[in-house]
C-alpha positions in Angstrom: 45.0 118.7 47.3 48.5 117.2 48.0 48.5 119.6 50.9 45.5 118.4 52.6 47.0 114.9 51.9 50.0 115.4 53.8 48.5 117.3 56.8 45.6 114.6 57.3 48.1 111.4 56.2 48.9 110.4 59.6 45.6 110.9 61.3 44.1 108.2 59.2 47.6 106.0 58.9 48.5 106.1 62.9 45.3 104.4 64.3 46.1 101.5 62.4 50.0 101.6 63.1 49.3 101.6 66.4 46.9 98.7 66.1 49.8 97.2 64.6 51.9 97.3 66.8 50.2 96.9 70.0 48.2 93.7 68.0 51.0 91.9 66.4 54.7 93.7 66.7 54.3 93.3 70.1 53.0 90.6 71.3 55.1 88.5 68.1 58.2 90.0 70.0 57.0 88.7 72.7 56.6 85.1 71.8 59.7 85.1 70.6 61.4 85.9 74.1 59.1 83.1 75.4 60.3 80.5 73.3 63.9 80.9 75.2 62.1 80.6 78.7 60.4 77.8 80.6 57.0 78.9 81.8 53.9 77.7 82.7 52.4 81.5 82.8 54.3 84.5 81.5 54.5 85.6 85.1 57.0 82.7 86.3 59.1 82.9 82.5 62.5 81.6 83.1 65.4 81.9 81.3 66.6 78.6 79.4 68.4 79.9 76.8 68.6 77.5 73.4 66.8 74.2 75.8 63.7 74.9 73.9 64.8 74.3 70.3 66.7 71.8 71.4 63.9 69.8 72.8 61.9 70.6 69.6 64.7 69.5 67.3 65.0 66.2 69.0 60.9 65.6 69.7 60.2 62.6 67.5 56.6 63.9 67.0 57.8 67.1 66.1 59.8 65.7 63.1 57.5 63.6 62.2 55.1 66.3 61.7 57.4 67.9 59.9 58.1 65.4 57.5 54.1 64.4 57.3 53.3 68.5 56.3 56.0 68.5 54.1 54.8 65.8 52.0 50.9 66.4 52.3 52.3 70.5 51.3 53.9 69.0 47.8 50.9 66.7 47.3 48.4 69.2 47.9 50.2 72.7 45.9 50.4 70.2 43.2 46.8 68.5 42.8 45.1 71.7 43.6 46.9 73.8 40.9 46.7 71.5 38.2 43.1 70.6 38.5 41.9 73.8 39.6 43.9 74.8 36.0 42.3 72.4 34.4 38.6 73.6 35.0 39.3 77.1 34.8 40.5 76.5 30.8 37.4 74.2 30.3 35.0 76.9 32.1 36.7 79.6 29.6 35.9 77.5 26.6 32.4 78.6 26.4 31.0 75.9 28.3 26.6 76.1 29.0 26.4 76.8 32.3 29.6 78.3 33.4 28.5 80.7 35.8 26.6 78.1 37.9 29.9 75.4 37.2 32.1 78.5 39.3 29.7 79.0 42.0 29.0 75.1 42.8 33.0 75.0 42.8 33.7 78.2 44.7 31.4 76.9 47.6 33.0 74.6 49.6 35.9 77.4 50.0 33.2 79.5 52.1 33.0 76.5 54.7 34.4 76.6 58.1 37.6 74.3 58.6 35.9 72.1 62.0 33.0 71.9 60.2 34.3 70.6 56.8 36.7 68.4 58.8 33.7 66.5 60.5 31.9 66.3 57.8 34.9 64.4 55.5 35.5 62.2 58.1 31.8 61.3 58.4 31.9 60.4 54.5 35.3 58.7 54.5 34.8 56.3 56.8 31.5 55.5 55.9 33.4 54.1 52.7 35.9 53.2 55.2 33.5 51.0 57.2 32.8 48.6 54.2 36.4 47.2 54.6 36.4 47.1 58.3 38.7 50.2 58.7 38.6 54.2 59.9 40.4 56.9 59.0 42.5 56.3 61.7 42.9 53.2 61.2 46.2 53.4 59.3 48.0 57.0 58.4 47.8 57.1 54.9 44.0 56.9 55.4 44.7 60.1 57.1 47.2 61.6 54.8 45.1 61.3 51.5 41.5 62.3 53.4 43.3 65.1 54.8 44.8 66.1 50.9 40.7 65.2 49.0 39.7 67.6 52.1 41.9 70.3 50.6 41.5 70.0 47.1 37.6 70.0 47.8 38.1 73.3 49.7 40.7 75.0 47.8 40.1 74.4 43.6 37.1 76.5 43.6 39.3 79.1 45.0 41.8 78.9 43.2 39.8 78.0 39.9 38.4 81.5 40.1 42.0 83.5 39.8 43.1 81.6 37.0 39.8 82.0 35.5 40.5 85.2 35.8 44.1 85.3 34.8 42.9 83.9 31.6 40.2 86.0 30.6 42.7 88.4 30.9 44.8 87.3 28.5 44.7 89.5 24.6 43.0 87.1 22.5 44.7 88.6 19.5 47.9 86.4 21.5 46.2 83.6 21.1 45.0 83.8 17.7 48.2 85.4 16.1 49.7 81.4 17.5 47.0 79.5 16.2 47.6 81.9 12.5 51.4 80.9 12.9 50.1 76.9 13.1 50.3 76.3 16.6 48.0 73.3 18.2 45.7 74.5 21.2 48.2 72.7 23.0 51.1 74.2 21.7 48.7 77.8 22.1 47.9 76.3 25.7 52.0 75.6 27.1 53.6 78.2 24.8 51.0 81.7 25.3 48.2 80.7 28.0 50.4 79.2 30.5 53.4 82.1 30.4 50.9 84.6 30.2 49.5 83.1 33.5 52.3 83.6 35.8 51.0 86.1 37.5 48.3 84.3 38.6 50.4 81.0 39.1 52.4 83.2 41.9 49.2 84.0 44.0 48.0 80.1 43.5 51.0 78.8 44.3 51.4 81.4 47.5 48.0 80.8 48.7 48.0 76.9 48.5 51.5 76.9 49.7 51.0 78.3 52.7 46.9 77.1 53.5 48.7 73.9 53.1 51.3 74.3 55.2 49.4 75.5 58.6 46.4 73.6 58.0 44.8 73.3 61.5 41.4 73.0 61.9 40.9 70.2 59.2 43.3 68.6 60.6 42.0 68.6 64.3 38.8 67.4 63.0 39.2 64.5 60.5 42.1 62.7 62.4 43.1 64.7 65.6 46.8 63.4 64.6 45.7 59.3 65.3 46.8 57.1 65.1 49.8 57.7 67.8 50.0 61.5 66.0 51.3 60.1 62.9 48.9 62.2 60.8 49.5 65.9 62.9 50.4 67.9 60.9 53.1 71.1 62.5 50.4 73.5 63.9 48.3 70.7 65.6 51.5 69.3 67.0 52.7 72.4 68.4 49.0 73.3 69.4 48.8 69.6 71.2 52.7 70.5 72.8 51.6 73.8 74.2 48.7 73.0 75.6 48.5 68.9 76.5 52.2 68.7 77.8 52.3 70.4 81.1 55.7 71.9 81.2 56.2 72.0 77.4 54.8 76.0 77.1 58.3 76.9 76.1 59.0 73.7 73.7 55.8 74.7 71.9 56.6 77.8 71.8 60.2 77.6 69.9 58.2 75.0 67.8 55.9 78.1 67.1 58.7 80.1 66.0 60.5 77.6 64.2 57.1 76.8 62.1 57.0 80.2 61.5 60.7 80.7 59.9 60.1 77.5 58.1 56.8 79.1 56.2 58.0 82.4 55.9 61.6 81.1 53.9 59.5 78.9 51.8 56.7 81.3 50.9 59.2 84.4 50.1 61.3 81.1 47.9 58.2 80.3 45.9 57.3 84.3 45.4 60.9 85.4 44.2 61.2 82.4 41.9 57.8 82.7 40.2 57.8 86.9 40.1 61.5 86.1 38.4 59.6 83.7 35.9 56.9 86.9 35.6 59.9 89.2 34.7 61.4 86.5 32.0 57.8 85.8 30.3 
C-alpha cells in the first residue's frame, strides 16, 4: 500500500502544483515586478524603481483609507466576535428552536457582497431620509452602515464555529467547576472561554482578514463618498488602478503593500492566539 502511494503521489499532487504555479506563483511574482514600473499595459512596463511606493506613501487617499480600514477592522473583529459569542452560548443552552435560530442567522453569510451592499444602503437611508440625510451624506454614516453590514453577514458565520467549539467542550469540565462552586460566569470566563481558543483563532483570522479587504460591500453601500472618505484600501487601490490613467504602477505597489500589511497582521493574530491555545 505505501508502495503504490509513492509511485502514484505525484501524478495526483503535480496537476495541481502546476496549477499553482502557473495560477498564482506566477502571475503574484509578477505583480510584484509591476509595482516597480510605470505602465499603462504590461507591454510598455518601465522601470521606476521605488517611485511607486513613494507616490502611494504620500497619496492622501491612500492613507486615509488606511486609517478608515484600520478602524472599521478593530470595530468590526470586535462586535462580530462578541455577539456572535454571545448567541452561540445562548443557542447551546437548550433553547426551543435552536436549529431554526442557526439557520435564520447563518443566512445572510450565503449573500453576495454587491448584492447585500445595495440592499443596506436601500434600508439605511430610508431611515436616513427621515432626517434629511444619506449615507453619504457624512462619513460616519458610512463607517457604521459599512460595520451593521458586516456584523449582519458575518455572526451567523462565525456563530456556527463557536457553536461548535462549545459543544465540543467535556461537560464533565464544566460540571467538575460548578461541583467546586464556581458561578456560570465564573464556569463561562474560567473553562468555556479557555477551552474555546481554538475556535477564537479561526474567528478572529476569518473576521480579521474579511474585514480588512472588504470590497464589494464597500463599492456598493458608499462607493468611498463622500470625497472617498469611507474607501476602504482595496476600493482605493481598485479606484487608483483603474480610474487614474497613469497610476497602474501606484496601484499596483498599493496592491502589494495591502497585501504585506494583511499578511503581517493575520500571521500576528494566529501566533498570539495558537500561543494562548498552547498555554490553556
Amino acid at each position: 500500500m505505501q508502495k503504490t502511494y509513492k509511485k502514484y503521489f505525484w501524478i495526483f499532487v503535480l496537476p495541481t502544483l502546476i496549477a499553482f504555479i502557473l495560477f498564482f506563483v506566477i502571475p503574484f511574482v509578477f505583480g510584484i515586478g509591476l509595482s516597480f514600473c510605470k505602465f499603462t499595459t504590461v507591454t510598455n512596463a518601465r522601470w521606476v524603481g521605488l517611485d511607486n511606493y513613494v507616490k502611494a506613501f504620500s497619496n492622501k487617499d491612500f492613507l486615509n483609507a488606511l486609517g478608515f480600514t484600520v478602524k472599521f477592522t478593530v470595530v468590526s473583529v470586535i462586535s462580530i466576535n462578541v455577539i456572535a459569542f454571545i448567541f452561540a452560548y445562548a443557542l447551546t443552552r437548550g433553547i426551543k428552536g435552536t436549529n431554526l435560530f442557526r439557520t435564520t442567522f447563518f443566512m445572510p453569510n450565503l449573500i453576495g457582497g454587491i448584492v447585500l451592499g445595495y440592499i443596506w444602503q436601500l434600508m439605511i437611508n430610508g431611515v436616513l431620509s427621515g432626517f434629511g440625510a444619506t449615507i453619504t451624506t457624512d462619513p460616519k454614516y458610512g463607517f457604521w452602515g459599512l460595520v451593521i453590514l458586516m456584523n449582519w453577514q458575518q455572526i451567523g458565520y462565525m456563530m456556527i464555529i463557536y457553536i461548535a467549539g462549545i459543544q465540543n467542550i467535556p461537560t464533565e469540565l464544566v460540571e467538575a467547576a460548578k461541583i467546586d462552586g464556581a458561578t456560570r460566569m465564573q464556569a463561562l470566563f474560567k473553562v468555556t472561554i479557555p477551552m474555546l481558543m481554538s475556535s477564537v483563532t479561526i474567528c478572529l483570522f476569518l473576521t480579521l482578514t474579511n474585514s480588512f479587504k472588504l470590497f464589494d460591500q464597500n463599492l456598493a453601500l458608499t462607493a468611498g463618498a463622500p470625497s472617498k472618505k469611507t474607501a476602504l484600501m482595496a476600493l482605493d487601490i481598485f479606484t487608483t488602478f483603474y480610474n487614474r490613467n497613469g497610476w497602474e504602477g501606484v496601484g499596483q505597489a498599493k496592491a502589494v503593500i495591502f497585501f504585506i500589511i494583511v499578511g503581517v497582521l493575520a500571521l500576528s493574530q494566529l501566533y498570539f492566539t495558537r500561543n494562548k491555545e498552547v498555554e490553556n
